[in-house]
Rosetta silent file (secondary structure, phi, psi, omega in degrees, C-alpha in Angstrom):
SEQUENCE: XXXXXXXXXXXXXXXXXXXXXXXXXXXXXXXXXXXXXXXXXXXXXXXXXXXXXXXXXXXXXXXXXXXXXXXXXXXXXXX
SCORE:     score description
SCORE:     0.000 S_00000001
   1 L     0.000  152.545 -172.988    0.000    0.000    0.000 S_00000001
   2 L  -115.351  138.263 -172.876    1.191    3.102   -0.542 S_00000001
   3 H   -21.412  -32.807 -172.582    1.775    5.809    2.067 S_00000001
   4 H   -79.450  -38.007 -175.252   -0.500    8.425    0.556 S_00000001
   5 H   -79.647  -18.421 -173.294   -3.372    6.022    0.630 S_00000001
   6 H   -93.986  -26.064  173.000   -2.686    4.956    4.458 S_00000001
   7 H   -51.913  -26.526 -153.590   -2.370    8.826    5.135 S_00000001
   8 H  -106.442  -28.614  176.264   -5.418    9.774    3.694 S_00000001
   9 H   -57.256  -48.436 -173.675   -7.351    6.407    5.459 S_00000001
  10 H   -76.449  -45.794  166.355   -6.017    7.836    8.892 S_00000001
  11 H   -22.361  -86.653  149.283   -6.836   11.331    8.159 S_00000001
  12 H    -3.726  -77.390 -177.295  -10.520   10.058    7.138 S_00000001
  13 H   -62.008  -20.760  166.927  -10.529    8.174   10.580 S_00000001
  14 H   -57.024  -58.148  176.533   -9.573   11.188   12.672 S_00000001
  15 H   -37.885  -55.681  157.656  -12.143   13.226   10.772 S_00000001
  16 H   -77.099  -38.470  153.870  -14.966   11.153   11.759 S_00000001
  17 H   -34.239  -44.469 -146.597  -13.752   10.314   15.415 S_00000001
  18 H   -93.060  -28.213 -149.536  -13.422   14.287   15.894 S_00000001
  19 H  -105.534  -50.156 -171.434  -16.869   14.964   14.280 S_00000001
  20 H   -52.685  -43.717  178.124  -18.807   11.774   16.572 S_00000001
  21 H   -52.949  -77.951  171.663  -17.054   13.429   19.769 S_00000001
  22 H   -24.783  -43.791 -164.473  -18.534   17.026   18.949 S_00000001
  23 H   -72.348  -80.123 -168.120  -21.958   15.208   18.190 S_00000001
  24 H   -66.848  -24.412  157.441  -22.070   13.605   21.505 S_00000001
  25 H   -43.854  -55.526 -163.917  -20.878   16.606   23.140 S_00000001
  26 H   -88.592  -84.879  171.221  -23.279   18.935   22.142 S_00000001
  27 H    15.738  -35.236 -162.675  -25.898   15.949   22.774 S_00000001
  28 H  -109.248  -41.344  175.773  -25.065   15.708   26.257 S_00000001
  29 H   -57.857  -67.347  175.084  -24.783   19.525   26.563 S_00000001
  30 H   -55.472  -39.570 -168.662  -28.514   19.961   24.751 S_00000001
  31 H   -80.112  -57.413  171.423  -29.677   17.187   26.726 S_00000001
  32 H   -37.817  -54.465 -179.816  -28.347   18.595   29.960 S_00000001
  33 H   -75.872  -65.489  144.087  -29.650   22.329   29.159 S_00000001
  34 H   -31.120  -61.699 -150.113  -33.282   20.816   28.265 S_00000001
  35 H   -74.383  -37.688  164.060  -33.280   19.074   31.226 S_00000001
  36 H   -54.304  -69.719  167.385  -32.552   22.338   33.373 S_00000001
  37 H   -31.616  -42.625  162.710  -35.270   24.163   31.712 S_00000001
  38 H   -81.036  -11.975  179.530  -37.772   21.767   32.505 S_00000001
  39 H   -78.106  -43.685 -178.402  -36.921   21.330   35.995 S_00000001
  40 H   -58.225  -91.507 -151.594  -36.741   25.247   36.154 S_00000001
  41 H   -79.523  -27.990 -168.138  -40.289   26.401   34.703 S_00000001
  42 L  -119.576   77.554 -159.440  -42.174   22.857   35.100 S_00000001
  43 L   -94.693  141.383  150.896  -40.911   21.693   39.041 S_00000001
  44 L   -37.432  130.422  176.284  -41.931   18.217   40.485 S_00000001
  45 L   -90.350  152.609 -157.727  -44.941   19.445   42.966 S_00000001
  46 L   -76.122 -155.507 -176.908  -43.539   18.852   46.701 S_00000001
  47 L  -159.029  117.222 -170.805  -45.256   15.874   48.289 S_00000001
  48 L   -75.003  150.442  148.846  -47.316   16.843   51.921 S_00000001
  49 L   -38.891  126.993  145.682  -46.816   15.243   55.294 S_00000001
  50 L   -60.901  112.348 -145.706  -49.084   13.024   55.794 S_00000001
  51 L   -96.934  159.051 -170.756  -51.342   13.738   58.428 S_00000001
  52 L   -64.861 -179.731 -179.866  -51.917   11.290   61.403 S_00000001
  53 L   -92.062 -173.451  159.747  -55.812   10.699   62.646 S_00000001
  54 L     8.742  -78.359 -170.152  -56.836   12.236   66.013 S_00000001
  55 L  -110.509    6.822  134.486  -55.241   10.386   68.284 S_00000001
  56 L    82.103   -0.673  165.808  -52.149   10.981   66.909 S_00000001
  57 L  -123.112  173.455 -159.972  -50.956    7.474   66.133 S_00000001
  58 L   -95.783   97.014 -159.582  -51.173    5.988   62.835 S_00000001
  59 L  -120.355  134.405  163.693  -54.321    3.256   62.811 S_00000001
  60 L   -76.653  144.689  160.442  -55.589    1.762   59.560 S_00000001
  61 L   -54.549  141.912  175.512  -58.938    0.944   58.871 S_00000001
  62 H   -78.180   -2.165 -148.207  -59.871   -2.984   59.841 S_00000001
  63 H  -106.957  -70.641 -169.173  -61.997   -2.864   56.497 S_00000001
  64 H   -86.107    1.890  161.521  -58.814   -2.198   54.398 S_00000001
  65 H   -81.542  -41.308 -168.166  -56.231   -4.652   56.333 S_00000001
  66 H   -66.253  -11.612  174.640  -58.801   -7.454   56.073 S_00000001
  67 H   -62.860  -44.531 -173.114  -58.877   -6.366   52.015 S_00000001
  68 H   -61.140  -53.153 -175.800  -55.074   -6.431   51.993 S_00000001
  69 H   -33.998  -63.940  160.160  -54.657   -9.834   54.290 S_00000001
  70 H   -34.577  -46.877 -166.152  -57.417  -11.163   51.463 S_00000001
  71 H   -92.166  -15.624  162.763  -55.541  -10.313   48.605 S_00000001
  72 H   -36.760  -39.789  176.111  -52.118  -11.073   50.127 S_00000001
  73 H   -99.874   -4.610  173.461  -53.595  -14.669   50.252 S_00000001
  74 H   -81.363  -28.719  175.481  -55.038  -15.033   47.114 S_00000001
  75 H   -85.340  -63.299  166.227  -51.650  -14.310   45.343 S_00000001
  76 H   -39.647  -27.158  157.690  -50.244  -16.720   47.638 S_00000001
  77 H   -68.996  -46.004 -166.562  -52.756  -19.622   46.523 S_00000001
  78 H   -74.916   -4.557 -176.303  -51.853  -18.832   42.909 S_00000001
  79 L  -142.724    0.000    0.000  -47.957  -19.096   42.954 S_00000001
């Protein structure tokens, strides 16, 4: 092979390395820059305490443990 032809292959490969790198650069940059901007004008709404009943401890209904207990055992009969 002759020199001129391996010069001009490795040029060629530089060319396109250097141009994928830039690509993903500004990609990650653009991606990055979007992502502030939505975080900025459109924010995740906060999530409230949750407040206790009454009496100031935390008591579930007996109506929705015996629902859970049920379905807790029905997925246990099936597997």
């Amino acid at each position: 092979m002759t020199p001129d032809l391996m010069l001009g292959g490795l040029s060629l490969m530089l060319y396109g390395m250097g141009v994928v790198i830039v690509f993903l650069a500004l990609l990650v940059l653009a991606t990055a820059a979007m992502s502030g901007l939505v975080n900025r004008f459109f924010p995740e709404p906060r999530r409230e305490a949750v407040e206790t009943t009454a009496s100031g401890t935390d008591e579930v209904d007996p109506q929705i443990l015996a629902a859970i207990q049920m379905a807790l055992d029905q997925h246990r009969n099936r597997h």
